[in-house]
Structures are given as structure tokens and as C-alpha cells.
mmCIF file of the N, C-alpha and C atoms, coordinates in Angstrom:
data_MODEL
# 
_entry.id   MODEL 
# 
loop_
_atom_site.group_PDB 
_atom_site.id 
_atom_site.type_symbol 
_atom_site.label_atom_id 
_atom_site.label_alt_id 
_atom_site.label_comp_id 
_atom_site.label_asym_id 
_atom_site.label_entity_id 
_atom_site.label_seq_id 
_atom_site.pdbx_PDB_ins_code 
_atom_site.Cartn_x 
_atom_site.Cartn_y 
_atom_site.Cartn_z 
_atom_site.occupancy 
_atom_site.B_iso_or_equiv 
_atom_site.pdbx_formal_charge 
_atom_site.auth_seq_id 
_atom_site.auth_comp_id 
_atom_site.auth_asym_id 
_atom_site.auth_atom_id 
_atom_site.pdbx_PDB_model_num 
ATOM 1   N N  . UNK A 1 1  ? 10.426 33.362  -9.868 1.00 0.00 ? 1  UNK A N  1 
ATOM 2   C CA . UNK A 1 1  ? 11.311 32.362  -9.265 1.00 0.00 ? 1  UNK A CA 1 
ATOM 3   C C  . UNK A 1 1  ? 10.719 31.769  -7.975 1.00 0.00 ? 1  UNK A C  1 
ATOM 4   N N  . UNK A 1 2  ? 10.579 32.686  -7.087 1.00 0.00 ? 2  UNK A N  1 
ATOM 5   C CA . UNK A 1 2  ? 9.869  32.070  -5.823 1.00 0.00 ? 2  UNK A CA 1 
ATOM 6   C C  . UNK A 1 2  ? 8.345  31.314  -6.052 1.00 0.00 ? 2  UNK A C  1 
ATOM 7   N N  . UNK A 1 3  ? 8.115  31.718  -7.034 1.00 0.00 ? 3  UNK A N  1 
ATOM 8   C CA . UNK A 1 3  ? 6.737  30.723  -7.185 1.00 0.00 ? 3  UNK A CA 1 
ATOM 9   C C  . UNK A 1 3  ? 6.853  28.811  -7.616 1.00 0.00 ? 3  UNK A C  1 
ATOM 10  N N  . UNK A 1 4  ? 7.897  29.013  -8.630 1.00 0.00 ? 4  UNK A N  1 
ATOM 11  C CA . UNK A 1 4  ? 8.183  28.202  -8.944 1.00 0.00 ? 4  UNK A CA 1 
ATOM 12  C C  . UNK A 1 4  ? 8.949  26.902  -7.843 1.00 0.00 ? 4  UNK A C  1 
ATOM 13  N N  . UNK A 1 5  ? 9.875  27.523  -6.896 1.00 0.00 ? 5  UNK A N  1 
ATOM 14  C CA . UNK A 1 5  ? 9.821  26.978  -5.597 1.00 0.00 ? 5  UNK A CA 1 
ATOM 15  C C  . UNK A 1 5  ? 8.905  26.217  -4.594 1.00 0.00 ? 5  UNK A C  1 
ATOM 16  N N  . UNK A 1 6  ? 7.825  27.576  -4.757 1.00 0.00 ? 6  UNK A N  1 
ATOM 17  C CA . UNK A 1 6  ? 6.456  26.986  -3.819 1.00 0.00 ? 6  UNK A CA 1 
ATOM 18  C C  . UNK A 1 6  ? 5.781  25.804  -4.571 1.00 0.00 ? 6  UNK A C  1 
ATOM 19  N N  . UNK A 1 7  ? 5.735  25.993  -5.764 1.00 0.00 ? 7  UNK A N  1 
ATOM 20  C CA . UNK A 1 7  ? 5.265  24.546  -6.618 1.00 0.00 ? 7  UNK A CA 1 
ATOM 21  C C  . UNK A 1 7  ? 6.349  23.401  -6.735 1.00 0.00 ? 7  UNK A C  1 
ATOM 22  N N  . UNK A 1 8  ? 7.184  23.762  -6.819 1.00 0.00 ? 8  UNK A N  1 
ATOM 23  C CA . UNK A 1 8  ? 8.064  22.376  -6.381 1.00 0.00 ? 8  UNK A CA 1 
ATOM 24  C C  . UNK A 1 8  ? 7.742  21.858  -4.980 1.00 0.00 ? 8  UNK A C  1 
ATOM 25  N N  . UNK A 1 9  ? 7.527  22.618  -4.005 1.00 0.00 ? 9  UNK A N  1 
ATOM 26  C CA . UNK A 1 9  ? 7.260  21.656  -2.538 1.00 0.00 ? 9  UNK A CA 1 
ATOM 27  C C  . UNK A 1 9  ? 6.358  21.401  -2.461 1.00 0.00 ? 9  UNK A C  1 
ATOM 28  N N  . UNK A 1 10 ? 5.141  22.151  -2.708 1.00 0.00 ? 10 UNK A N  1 
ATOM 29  C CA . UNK A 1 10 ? 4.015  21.430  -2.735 1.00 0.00 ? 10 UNK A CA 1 
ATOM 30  C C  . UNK A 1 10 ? 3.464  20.449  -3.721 1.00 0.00 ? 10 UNK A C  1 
ATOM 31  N N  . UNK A 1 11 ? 4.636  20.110  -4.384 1.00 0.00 ? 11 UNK A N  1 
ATOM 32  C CA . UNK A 1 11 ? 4.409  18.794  -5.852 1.00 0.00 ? 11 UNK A CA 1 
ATOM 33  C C  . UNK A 1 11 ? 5.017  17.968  -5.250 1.00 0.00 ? 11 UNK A C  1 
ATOM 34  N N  . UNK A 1 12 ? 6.039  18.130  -4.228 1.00 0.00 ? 12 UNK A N  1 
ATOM 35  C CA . UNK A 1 12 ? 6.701  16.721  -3.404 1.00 0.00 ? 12 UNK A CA 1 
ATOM 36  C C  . UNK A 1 12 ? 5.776  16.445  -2.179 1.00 0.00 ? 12 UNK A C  1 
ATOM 37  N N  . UNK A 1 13 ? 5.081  17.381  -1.731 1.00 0.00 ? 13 UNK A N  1 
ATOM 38  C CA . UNK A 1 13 ? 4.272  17.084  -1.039 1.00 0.00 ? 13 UNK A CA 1 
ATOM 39  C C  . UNK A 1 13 ? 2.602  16.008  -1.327 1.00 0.00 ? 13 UNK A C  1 
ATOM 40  N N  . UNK A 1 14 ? 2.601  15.930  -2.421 1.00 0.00 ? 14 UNK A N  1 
ATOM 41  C CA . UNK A 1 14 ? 1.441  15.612  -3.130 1.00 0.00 ? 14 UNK A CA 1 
ATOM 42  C C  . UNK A 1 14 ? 2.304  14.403  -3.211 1.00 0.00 ? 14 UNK A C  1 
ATOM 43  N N  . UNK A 1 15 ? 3.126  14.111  -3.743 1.00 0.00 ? 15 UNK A N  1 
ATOM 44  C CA . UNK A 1 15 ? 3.554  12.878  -4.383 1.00 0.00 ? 15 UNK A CA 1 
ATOM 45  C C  . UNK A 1 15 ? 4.095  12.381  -2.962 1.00 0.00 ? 15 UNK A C  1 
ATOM 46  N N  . UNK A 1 16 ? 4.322  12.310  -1.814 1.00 0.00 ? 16 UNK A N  1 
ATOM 47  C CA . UNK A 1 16 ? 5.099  12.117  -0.539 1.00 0.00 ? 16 UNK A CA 1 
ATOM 48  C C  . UNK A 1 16 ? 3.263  11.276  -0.281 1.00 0.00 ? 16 UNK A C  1 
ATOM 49  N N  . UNK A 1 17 ? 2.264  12.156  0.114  1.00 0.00 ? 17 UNK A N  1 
ATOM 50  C CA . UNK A 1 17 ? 0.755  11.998  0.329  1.00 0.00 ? 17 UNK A CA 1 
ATOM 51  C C  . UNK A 1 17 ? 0.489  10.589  -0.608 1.00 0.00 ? 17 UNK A C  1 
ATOM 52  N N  . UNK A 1 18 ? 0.588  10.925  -1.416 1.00 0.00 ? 18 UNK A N  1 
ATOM 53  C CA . UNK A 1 18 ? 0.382  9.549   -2.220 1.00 0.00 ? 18 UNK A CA 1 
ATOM 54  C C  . UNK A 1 18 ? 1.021  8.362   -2.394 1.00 0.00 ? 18 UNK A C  1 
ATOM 55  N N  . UNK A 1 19 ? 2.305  8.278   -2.028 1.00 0.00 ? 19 UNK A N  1 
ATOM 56  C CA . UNK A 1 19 ? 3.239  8.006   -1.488 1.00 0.00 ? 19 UNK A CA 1 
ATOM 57  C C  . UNK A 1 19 ? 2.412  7.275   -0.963 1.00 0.00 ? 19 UNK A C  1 
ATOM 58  N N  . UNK A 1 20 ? 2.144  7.669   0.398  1.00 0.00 ? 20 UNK A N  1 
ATOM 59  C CA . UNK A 1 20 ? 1.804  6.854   1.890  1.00 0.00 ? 20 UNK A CA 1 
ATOM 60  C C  . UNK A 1 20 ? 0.399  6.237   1.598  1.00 0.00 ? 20 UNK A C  1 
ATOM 61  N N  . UNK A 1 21 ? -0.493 7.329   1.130  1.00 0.00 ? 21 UNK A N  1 
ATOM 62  C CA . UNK A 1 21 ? -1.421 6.755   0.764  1.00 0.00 ? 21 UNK A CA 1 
ATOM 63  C C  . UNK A 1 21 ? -1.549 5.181   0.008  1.00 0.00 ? 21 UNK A C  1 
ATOM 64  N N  . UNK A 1 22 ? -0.702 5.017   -1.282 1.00 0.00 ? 22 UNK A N  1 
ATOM 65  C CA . UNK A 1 22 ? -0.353 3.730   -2.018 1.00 0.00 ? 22 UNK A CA 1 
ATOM 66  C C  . UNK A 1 22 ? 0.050  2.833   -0.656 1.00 0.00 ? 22 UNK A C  1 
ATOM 67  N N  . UNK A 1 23 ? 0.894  3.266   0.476  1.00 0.00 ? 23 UNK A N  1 
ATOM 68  C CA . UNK A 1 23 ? 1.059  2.380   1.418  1.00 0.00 ? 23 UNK A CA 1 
ATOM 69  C C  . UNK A 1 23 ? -0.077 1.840   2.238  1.00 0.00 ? 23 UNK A C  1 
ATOM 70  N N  . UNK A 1 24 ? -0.522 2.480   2.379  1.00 0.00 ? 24 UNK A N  1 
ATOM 71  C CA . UNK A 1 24 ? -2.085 2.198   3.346  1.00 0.00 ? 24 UNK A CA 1 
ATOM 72  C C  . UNK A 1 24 ? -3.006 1.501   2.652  1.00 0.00 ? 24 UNK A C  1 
ATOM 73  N N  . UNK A 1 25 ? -2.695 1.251   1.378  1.00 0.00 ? 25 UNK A N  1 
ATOM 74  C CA . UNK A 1 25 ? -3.838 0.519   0.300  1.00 0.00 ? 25 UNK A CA 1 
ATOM 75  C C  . UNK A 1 25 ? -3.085 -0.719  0.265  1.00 0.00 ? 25 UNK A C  1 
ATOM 76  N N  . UNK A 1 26 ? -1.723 -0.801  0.280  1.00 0.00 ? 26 UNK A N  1 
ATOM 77  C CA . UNK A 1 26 ? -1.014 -1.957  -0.233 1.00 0.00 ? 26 UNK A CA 1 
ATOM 78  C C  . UNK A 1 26 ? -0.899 -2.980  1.194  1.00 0.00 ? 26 UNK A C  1 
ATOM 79  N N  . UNK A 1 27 ? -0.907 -2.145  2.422  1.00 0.00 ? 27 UNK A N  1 
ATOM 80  C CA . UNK A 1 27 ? -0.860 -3.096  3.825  1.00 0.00 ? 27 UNK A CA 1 
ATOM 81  C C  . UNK A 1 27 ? -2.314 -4.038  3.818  1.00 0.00 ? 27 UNK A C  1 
ATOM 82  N N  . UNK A 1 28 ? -2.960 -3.371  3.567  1.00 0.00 ? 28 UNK A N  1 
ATOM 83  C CA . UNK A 1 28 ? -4.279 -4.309  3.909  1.00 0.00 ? 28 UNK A CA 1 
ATOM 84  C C  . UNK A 1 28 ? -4.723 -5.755  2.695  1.00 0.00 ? 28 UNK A C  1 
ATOM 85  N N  . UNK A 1 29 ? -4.029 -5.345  1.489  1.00 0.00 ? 29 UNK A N  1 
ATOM 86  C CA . UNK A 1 29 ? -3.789 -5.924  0.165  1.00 0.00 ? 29 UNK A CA 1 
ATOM 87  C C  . UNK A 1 29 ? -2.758 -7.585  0.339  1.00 0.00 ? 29 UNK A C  1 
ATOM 88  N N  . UNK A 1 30 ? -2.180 -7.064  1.971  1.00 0.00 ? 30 UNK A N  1 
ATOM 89  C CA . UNK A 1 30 ? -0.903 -7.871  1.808  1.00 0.00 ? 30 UNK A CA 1 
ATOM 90  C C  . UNK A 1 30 ? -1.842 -8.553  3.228  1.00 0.00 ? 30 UNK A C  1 
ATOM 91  N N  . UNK A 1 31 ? -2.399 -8.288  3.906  1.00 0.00 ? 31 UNK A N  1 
ATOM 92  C CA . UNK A 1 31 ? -3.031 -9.178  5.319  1.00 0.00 ? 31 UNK A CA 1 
ATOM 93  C C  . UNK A 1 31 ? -3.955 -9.857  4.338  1.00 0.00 ? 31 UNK A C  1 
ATOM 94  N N  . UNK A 1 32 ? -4.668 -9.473  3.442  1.00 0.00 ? 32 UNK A N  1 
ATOM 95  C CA . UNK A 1 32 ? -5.672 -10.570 3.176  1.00 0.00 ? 32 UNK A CA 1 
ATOM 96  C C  . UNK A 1 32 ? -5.264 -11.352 2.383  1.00 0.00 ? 32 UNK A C  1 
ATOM 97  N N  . UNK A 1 33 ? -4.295 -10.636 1.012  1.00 0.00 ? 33 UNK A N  1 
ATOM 98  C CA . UNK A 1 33 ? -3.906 -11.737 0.366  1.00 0.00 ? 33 UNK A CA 1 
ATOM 99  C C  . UNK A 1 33 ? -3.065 -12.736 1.497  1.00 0.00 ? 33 UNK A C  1 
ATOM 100 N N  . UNK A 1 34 ? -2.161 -12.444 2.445  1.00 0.00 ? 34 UNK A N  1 
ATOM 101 C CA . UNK A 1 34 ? -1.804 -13.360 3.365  1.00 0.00 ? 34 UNK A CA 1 
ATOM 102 C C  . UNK A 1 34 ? -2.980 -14.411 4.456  1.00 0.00 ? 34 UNK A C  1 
ATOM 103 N N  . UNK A 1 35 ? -3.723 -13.882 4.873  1.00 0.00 ? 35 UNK A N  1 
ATOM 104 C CA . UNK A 1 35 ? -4.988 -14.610 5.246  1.00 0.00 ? 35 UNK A CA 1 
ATOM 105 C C  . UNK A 1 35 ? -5.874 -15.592 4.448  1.00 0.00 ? 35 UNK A C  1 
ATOM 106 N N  . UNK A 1 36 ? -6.147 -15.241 2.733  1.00 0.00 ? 36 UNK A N  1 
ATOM 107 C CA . UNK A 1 36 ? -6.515 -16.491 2.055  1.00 0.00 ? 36 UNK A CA 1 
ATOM 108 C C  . UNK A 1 36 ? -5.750 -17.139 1.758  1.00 0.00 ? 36 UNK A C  1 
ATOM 109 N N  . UNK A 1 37 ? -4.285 -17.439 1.591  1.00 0.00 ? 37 UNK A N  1 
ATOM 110 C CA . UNK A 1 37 ? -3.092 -18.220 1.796  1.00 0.00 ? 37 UNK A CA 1 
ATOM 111 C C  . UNK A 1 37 ? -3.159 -18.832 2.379  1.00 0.00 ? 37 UNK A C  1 
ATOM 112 N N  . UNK A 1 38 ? -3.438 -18.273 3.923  1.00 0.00 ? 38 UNK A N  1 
ATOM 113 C CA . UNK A 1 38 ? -3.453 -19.750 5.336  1.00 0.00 ? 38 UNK A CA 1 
ATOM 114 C C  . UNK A 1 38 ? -4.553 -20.025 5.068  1.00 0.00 ? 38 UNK A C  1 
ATOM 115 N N  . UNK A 1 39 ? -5.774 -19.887 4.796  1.00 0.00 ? 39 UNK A N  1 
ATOM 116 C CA . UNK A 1 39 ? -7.001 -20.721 4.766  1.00 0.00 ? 39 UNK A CA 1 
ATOM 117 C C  . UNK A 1 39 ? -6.698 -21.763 3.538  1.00 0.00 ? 39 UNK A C  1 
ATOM 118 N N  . UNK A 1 40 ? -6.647 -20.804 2.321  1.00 0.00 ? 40 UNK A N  1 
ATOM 119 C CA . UNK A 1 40 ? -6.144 -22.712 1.640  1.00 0.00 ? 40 UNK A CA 1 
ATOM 120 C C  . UNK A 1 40 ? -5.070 -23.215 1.994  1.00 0.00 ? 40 UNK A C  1 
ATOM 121 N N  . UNK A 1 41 ? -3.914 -23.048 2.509  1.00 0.00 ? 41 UNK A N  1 
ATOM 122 C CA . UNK A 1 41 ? -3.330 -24.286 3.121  1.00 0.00 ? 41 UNK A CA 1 
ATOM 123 C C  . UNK A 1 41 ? -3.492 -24.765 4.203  1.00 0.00 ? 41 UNK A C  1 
ATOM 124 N N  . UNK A 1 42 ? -4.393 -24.527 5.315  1.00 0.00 ? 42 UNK A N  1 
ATOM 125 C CA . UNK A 1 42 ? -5.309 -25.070 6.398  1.00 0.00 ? 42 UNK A CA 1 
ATOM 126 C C  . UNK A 1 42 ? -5.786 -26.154 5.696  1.00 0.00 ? 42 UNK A C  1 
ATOM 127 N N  . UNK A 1 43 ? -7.145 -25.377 4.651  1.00 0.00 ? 43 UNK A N  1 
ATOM 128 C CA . UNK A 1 43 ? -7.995 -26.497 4.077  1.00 0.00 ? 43 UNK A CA 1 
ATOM 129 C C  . UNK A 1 43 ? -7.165 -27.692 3.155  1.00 0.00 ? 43 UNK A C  1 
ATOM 130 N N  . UNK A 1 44 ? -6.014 -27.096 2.183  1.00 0.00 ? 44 UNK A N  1 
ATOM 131 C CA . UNK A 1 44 ? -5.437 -28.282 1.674  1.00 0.00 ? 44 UNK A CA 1 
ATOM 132 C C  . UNK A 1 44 ? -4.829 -29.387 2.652  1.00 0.00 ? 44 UNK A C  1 
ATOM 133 N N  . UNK A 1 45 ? -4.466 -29.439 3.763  1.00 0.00 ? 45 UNK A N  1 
ATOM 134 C CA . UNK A 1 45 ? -3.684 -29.793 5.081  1.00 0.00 ? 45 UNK A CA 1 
ATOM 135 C C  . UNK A 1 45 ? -4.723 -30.570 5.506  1.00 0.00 ? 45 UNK A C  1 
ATOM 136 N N  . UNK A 1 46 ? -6.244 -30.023 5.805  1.00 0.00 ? 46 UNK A N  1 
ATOM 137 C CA . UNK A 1 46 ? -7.007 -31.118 6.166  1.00 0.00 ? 46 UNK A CA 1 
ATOM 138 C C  . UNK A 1 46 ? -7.451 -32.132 5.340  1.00 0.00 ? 46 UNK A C  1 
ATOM 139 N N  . UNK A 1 47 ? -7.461 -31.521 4.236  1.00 0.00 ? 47 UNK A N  1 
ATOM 140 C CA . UNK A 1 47 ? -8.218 -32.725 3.077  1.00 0.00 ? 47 UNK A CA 1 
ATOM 141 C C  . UNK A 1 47 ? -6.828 -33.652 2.512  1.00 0.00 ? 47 UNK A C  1 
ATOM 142 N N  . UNK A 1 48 ? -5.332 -33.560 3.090  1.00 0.00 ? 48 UNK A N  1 
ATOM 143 C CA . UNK A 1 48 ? -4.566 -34.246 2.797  1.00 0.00 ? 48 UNK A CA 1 
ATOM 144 C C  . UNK A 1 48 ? -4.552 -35.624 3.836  1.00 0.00 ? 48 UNK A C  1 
# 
């Protein structure tokens, strides 16, 4: 029984880790896709 415990927290712990991890991949995913956004509508803006 108590083992089965210790593997339940340390399986929420893994998935919590990855969790954040997926966050730390997805912030930088979201500045650049947001950064080539303003460059083509900069560039569409000038060539209008």
C-alpha cells in the first residue's frame, strides 16, 4: 500500500515537471510567433 502512494506522488510530480516544462517551451513559441507578426505587418504597412 505505501508504495503505491509513493508512486502516485512521484507520478504527479513528473507530470506537474512537465507540466511547466510544456510552459517554458510554449512562452518562447508565443514571443516569436508574436514578433514575426509585427514584422509582417510593419513590412505590409510600409509597402501599403
Amino acid at each position: 500500500m505505501p508504495t503505491s502512494g509513493a508512486n502516485r506522488s512521484s507520478h504527479d510530480r513528473l507530470q506537474r515537471e512537465n507540466r511547466m516544462q510544456s510552459g517554458w517551451w510554449l512562452l518562447p513559441g508565443v514571443l516569436l510567433g508574436g514578433g514575426c507578426w509585427a514584422v509582417l505587418l510593419s513590412q505590409a504597412l510600409t509597402l501599403i
